[in-house]
Every structure is written in C-alpha cells, then in structure tokens.
C-alpha positions in Angstrom: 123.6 128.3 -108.1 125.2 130.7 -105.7 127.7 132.8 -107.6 131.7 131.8 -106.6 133.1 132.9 -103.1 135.5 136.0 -104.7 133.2 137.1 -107.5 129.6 137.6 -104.5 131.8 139.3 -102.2 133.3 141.6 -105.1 129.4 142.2 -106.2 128.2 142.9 -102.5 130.6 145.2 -101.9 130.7 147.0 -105.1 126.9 147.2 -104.4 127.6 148.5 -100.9 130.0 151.2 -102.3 127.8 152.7 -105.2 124.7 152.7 -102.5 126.6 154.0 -99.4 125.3 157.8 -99.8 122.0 157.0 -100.2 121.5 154.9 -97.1 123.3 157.2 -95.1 121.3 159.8 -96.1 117.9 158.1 -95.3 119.1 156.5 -91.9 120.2 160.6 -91.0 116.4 161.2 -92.2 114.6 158.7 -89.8 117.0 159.3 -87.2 115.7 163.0 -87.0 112.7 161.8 -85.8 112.3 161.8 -82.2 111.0 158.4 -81.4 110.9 158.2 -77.8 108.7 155.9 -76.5 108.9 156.9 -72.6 107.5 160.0 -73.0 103.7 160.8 -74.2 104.9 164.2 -75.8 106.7 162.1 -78.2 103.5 160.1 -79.1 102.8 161.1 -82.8 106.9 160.7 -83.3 106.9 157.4 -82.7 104.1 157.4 -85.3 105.3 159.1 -87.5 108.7 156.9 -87.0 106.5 153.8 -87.5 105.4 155.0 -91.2 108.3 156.5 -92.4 110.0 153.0 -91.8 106.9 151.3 -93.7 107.4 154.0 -97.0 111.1 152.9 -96.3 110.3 149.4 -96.4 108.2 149.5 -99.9 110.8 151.4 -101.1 113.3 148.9 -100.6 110.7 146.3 -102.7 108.8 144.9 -99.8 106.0 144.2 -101.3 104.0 144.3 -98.2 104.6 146.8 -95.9 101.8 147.4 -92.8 101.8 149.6 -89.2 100.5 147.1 -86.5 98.4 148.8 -83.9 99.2 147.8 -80.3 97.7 149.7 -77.0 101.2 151.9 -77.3 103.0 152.9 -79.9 102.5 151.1 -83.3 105.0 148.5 -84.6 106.1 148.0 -88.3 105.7 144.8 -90.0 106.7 143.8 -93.9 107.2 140.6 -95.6 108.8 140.0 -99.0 108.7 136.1 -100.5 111.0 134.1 -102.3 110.6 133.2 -105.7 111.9 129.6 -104.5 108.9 126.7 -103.3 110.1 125.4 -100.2 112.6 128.3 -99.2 112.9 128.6 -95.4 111.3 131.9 -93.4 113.1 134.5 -91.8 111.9 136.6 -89.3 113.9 140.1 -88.8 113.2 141.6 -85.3 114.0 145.3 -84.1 112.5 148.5 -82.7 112.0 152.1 -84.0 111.6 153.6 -80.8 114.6 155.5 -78.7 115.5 156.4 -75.2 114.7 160.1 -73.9 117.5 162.2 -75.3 118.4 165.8 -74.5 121.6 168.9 -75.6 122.1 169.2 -71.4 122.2 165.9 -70.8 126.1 165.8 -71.9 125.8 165.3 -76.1 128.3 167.7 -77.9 125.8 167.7 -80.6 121.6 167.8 -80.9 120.5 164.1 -80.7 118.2 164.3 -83.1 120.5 166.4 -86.0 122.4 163.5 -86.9 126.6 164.6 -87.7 129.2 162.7 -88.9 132.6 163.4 -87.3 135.2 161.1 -88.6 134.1 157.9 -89.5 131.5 158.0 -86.3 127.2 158.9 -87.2 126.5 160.2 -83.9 122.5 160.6 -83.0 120.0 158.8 -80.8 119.1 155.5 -82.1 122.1 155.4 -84.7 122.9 152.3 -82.9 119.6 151.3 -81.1 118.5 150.3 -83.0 117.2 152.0 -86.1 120.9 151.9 -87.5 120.6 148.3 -86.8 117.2 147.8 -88.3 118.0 150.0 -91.7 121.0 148.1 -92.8 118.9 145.4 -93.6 117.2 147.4 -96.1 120.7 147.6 -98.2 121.6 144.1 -97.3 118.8 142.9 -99.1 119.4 145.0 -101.9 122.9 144.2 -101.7 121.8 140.5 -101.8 119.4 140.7 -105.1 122.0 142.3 -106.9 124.8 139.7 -106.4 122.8 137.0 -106.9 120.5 137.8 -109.7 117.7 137.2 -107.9 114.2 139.4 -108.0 113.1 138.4 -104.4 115.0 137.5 -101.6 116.9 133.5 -101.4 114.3 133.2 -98.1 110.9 134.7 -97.2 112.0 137.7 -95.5 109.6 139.3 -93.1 110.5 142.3 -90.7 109.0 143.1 -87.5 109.8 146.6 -85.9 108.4 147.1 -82.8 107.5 150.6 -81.1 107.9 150.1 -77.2 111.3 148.0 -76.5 112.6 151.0 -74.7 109.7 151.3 -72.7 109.7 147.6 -71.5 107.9 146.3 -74.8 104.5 145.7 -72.5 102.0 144.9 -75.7 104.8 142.9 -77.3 103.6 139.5 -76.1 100.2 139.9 -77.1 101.2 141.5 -80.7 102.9 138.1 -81.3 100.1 136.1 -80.4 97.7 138.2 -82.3 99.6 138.0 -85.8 100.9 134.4 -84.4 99.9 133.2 -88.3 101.5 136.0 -90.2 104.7 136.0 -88.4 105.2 132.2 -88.7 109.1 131.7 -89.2 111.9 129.0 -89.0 114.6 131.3 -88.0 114.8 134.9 -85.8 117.4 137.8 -86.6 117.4 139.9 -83.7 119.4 143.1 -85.0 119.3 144.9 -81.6 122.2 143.7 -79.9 126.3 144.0 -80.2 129.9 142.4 -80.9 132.6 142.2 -78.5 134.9 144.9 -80.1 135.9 146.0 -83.8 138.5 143.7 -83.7 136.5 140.7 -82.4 133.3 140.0 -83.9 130.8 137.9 -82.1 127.9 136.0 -82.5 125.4 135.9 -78.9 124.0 132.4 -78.9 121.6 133.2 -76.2 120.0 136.0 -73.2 119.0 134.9 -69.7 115.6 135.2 -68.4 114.0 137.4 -65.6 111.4 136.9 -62.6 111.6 139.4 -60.2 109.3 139.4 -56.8 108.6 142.3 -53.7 108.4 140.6 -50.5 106.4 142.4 -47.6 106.8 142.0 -44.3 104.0 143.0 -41.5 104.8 142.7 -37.7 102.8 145.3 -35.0 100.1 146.6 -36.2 102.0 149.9 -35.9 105.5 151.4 -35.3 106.0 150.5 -31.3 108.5 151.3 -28.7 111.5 149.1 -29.0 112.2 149.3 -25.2 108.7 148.4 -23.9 108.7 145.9 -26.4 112.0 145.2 -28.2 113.7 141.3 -28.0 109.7 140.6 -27.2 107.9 140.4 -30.0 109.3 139.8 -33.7 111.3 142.8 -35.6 110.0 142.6 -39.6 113.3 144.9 -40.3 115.4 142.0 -39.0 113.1 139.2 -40.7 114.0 140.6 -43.9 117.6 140.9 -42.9 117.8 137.5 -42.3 115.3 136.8 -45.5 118.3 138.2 -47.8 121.4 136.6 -45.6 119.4 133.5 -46.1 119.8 134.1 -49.8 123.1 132.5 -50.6 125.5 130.0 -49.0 129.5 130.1 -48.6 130.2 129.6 -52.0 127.9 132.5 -53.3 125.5 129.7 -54.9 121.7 130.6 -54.0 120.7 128.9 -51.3 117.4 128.4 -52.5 116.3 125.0 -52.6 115.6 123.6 -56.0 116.3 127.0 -58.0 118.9 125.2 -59.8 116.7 122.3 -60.8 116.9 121.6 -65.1 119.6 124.3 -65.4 121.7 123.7 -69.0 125.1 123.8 -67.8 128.1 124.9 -69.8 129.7 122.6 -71.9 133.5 122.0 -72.2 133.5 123.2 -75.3 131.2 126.7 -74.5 133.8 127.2 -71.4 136.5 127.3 -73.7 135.3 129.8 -76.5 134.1 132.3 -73.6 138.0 131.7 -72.5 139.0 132.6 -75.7 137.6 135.8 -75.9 139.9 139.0 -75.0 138.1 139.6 -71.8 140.9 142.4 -69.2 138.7 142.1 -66.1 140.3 144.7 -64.3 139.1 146.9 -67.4 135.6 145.5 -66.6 135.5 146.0 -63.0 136.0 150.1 -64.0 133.2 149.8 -66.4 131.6 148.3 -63.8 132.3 151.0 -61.4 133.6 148.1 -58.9 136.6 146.8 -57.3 136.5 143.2 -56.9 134.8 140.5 -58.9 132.5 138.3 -56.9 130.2 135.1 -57.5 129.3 131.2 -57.6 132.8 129.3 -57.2 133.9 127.5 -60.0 133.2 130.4 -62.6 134.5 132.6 -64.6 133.1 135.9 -64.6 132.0 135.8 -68.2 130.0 132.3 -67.0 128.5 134.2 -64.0 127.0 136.7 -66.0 126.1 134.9 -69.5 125.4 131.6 -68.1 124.7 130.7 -64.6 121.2 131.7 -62.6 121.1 134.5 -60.4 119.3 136.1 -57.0 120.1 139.9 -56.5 118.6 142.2 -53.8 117.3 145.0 -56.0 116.4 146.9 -52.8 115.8 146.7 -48.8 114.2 148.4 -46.5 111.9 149.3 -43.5 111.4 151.3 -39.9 112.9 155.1 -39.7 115.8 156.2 -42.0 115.3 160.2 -41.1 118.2 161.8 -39.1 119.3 160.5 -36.0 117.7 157.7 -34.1 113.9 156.8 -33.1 113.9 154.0 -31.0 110.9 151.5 -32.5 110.2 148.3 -33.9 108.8 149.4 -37.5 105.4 147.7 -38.2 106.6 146.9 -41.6 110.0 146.1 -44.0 110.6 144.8 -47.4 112.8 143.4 -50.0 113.1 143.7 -53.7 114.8 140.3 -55.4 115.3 139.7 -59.1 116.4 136.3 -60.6 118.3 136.2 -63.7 117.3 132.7 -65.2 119.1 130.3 -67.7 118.4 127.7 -70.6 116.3 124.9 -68.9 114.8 127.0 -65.8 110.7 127.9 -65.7 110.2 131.0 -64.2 107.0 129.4 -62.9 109.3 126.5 -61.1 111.2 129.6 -59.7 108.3 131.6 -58.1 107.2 128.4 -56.2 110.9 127.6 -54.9 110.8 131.2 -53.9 107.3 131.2 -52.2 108.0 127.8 -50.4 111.5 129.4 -49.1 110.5 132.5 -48.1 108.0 131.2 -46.1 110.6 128.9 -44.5 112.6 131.6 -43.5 110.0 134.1 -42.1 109.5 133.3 -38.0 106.3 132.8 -36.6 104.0 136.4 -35.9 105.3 138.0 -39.3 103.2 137.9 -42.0 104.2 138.3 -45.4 103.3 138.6 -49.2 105.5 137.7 -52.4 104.2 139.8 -55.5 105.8 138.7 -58.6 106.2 140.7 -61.9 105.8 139.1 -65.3 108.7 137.1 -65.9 111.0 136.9 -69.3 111.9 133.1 -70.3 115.1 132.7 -71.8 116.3 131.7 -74.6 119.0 129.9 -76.1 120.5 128.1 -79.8 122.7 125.3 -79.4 126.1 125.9 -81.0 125.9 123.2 -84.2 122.4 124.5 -84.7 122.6 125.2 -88.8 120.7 128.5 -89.1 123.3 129.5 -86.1 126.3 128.5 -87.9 125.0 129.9 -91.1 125.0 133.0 -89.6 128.9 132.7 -88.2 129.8 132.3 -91.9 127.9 135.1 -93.4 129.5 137.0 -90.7 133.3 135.9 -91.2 132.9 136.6 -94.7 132.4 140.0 -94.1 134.7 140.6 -91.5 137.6 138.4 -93.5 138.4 137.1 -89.7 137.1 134.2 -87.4 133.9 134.9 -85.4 133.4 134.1 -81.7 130.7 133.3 -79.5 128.4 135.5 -76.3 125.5 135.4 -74.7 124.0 138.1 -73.1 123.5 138.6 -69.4 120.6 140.6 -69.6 116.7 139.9 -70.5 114.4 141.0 -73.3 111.9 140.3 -75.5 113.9 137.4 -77.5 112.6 134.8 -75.4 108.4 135.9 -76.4 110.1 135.3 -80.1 111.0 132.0 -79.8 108.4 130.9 -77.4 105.7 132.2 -79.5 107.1 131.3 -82.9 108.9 128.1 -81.7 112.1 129.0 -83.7 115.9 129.7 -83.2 116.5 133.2 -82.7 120.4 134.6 -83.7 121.1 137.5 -82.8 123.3 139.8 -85.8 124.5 142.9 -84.6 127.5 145.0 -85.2 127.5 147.4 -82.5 130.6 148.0 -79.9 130.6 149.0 -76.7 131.8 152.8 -77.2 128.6 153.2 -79.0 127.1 154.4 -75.7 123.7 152.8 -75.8 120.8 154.8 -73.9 123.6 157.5 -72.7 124.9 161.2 -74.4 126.7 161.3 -77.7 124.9 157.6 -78.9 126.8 156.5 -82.5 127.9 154.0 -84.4 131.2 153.3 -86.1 130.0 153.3 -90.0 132.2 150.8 -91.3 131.2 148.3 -89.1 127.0 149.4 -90.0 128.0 148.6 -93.3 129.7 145.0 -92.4 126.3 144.6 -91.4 124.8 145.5 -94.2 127.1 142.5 -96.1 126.6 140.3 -93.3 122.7 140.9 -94.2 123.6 140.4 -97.6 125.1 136.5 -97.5 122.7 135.4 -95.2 119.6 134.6 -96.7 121.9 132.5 -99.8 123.3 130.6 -96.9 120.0 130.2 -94.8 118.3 128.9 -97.6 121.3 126.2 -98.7 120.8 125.3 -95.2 117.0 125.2 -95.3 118.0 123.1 -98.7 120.8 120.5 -97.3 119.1 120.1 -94.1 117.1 116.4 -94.1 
C-alpha cells in the first residue's frame, strides 16, 4: 500500500533535503568532464563520461549497469527490477554527451568548472542533459526510502546515449540491436523543458522531419543570357518558381496530398495550448522577428507544435560575386525541410514531393530530389494513463496544476517509440533562461530538485496504473 498523500511527500522531501549535498556534489563531478560529442579531441571524454555515469549508476543500486558500444561514442545502459511480478517497465532516455563549449565564446565562468552563483549551477550540460539524467539517480532513491521498498515500484531501466548532440547517427541501430533488453511499456525522455518556473508543463508529443536538396541542370554550362536568354529554360528561375509554388494564399503547402492522415487538434488540445501564458510579441524578439506568419486558422503555438510544415532551408544558383555577369547559370538548387505531425509517413511525404516537383519543373530542366533520413514523430494521446500519471507525479511536486506542450522540433523520441512500440512522456524541468547549446548554460536548482520528486512519485503511480489498468 502506497503510504498517505501528506506523510510520502514529507518522506521525499525530507529525503531530498538530507541528500541534496551529495548529489550536487557528484552532478559538479560529471559535469567537469568535457563530453563533447562534435569534436574527436573530445573522444576519450565522452568515454570517460560514459563510465563514470555507469560507476554512478551501481552506486545508486542498479544492479546492472553496462557501456553499449556504438560506431561513435558509447552509450550507458542500466536496469534495476521490481520486487513486484507483473509491475509495468519503464524506460529512462537521455544523453551524456554536450555541445562544444569554450571561456571566449561569452561564459563569465569555465564551462567545464561548474559554480554556483545564487541559486543557479552554471556549466555545460547542467541542463542538457546530464543534470536532467542525474536527478533520477536521487529520485529513485528518494522513492525506496518513502515507500519502504528495496527495488523500484516498476522495472526501471536507463538508456544514456553518447551522440544526441551530434545528430544521434547510431542511435537507430543501437535500439534495434538491444531491441530485447530495452523492451518497455512506457518512455521518460528527461531531455526536454517546462514552460517557465511558474508554469510547469508536460510535452505530449515532437514533430517529425524529412528534408530533401533539389537540383536543377539546364545548359550544359553557364551561357550568354543575351545570345540565348528568354530562349532556352533558366534553372535559377525554375527553382524560383519551384519554392513560389510551395504554398498557396493562405500559407497552407500547396503540395498535393502532404496533408493526407494528418491528426488534427482537438477542441479540447486548442484550448489548453490557449491557456498557456504565451506574450507573442515577447516571442517574436526571441525569435529575432517582427511579424508572426503561417497557415490561417492557427494560433502560432498550433503552427509550430502541431500543424505540418515546408521551409526553404536554402536557395541558390548562377553568379553571386560583385556586380553583374550576364548568363544563364547551367545549374540552381533548393534546400526544403518538412516538419511532420501525428498521422503523416515521411515516406507518403517524399513521394508527394517527388510527384510535385516534377510537376512544376518545365520541359529541358532536369532535376534530382536527394532526401535525408527522416525522423517520424511521435505523439501520446491526452487520457493516455502512463501520460496522466506523470501530470500527477508532477503537480505533486510543484503543489500547482500542470499544463500541456508539444515540441516543434525533431529528435530521436520518435526511433523510441517506433522501435519499442510504447508511449514516450517526456519529464523535464528545464526553463528557457537555461540557455541550452549557448554561453553561461545552467539550471535553476530548485526546480532540478522538483525533478528529482517528480522522479520519486512516479514509478508508485506508474505501477498503480500498470495495476488498475484492465
């Protein structure tokens, strides 16, 4: 039997308190270590990263702690079980890795020589995500010791991958290799953030990503626009007309088909995003900007959670030195990228974009469509239980109600829940001041340790879930 409301939370956070030196101390210790996946001078950091996590790991009680090899940089796996036959599986995802970091680049402080000033940790990685990965190692500590227990309510594993910051590019084929050991009913991703201090939020889902170069050939070579200009076709112009081509009057993409099986917004979705304390005019300056644009009949928080993209990444073709050289370029190009929701294929998407573009092209230019590998994305449903168990472990830390995102962007959330077939959540307690991937990185520590209590009522609720559910 779980323990009364008033008398877990008092245990937790007593927990919390007498343990709060110690785990600050050991998150300052890992963060020293210059993980940084980009570079190759940074190689045996990142491994060395990797196995100081694992010795972190057993420390905490994982019973099995192991350093995956990958073609990269190594990723850290662990796995504790519950004592309880039948408890549901829980797998926690992260990364140990960090962007490139550097004194000139604009830190007041060394990156890696962690400092407290006020109630900030500032460092690489003290946000992303290592702080985010290590207050699990409390919360589950935090967790035993206010329920009595000697293993976890759930089997808890951990993966901790070494490459995210450099695109994760052998994270796909890691899951497939360990496919059987990673087995789960329900994914934490701890490497994401909440709307502000005040507001804490839960994302319910990212957006996927397939992203093409399209190449356009006319002459054979650069040739004389007045001995041949308005007489032959111009690939500079075919690619204009490729990208005006891209959307109609209403900013929708004109692409026929793309939104085929998209999982529109429901009333209800439409008005939590409303509810959230969104100044736009204060995003438009973060987004160095000055008017919002888009599909009509959207909010701007539904344009860039929710609805499908096309963007021009790039464009380009024929002379761009100083002054003017009169030709028809022999060659042009455009760089597209499609932001993809709940319900879209990005297979379906490459062929409405290959059938399209070559609609659009005019006769004597050839072309060729390259696409990248794409991301899928992902999404859990609102009343999905292990979703709103996660809203309740969170509000009972935070003492307030919790509100929903989702994530514009792409990542590696999607290979999760493809691969495993589960529902991934995503817990994280970081703010937008944290200044992800730019100088003077931190995070606020009261909210790492909300975290670490958010950690620490989960896997009780997750497994009453697992339990109630038929």
């Amino acid at each position: 039997m779980s323990q009364p409301v008033d008398s877990a939370v008092s245990a937790v956070r007593s927990y919390i308190e007498q343990h709060r030196a110690a785990f600050l101390d050991h998150l300052v210790e890992w963060l020293r270590i210059p993980s940084v996946s980009a570079q190759p001078g940074h190689a045996s950091d990142v491994r060395r990263s990797a196995d100081w996590l694992a010795a972190a790991l057993a420390r905490t009680g994982f019973p099995t702690t192991e350093v995956w090899e990958t073609p990269g940089a190594p990723a850290v796996f662990a796995e504790w079980p519950s004592a309880d036959p039948g408890a549901p599986t829980v797998l926690v995802y992260g990364h140990h890795d960090v962007q490139p970091a550097a004194r000139e680049d604009g830190w007041d402080s060394e990156p890696f020589e962690p400092v407290v000033r006020g109630n900030r940790l500032y460092a690489r990685g003290a946000a992303d995500d290592k702080g985010q990965v290590f207050f699990h190692t409390l919360g589950v500590r935090a967790h035993l010791a206010a329920t009595g227990r000697t293993a976890p309510a759930v089997n808890l594993k951990l993966l901790i991958e070494g490459e995210e910051e450099s695109g994760s590019p052998h994270f796909r084929a890691l899951l497939e290799r360990h496919a059987d050991r990673l087995t789960a009913d329900a994914v934490i991703v701890s490497d994401t953030g909440m709307w502000s201090e005040d507001t804490p939020t839960v994302c319910t889902g990212m957006r996927g990503l397939a992203e093409c170069e399209i190449r356009l050939y006319g002459p054979d070579q650069d040739i004389h626009s007045g001995s041949f200009g308005g007489a032959v076709p111009n690939p500079a112009t075919a690619a204009a007309r490729l990208v005006a081509a891209l959307h109609d009057e209403h900013a929708r993409v004109a692409i026929p088909g793309f939104y085929d099986d998209v999982v529109e917004l429901t009333d209800r979705e439409r008005e939590l995003f409303a509810e959230l304390p969104f100044d736009e005019q204060r995003w438009l300056r973060t987004a160095k900007s000055y008017a919002t644009h888009g599909e009509a009949g959207h909010t701007t928080l539904e344009r860039i959670w929710a609805r499908p993209t096309a963007e021009v990444n790039g464009i380009g073709g024929g002379y761009q030195g100083p002054g003017s050289k009169t030709i028809i370029p022999s060659s042009a190009m455009v760089k597209l990228s499609f932001r993809i929701v709940a319900g879209q294929e990005p297979d379906h998407i490459e062929k409405a974009v290959r059938v399209w573009a070559a609609e659009q092209i005019p006769d004597g230019i050839r072309h060729e469509i390259t696409f990248s590998a794409a991301t899928r994305p992902c999404l859990t449903p609102l009343d999905h239980p292990v979703l709103q168990s996660l809203v309740r472990a969170m509000a009972r830390a935070f003492e307030t109600p919790v509100r929903f995102t989702r994530e514009g962007g792409s990542g590696p959330a999607a290979d999760l829940q493809e691969t495993l077939g589960a529902p991934v959540l995503f817990l994280g307690i970081s703010v937008p001041s944290d200044g992800w991937h730019a100088p003077n990185e931190k995070v606020e520590l009261d909210l790492l340790l909300k975290g670490v209590e958010t950690a620490a009522y989960l896997w009780d609720d997750l497994a009453d879930s697992g339990r109630r559910a038929p």
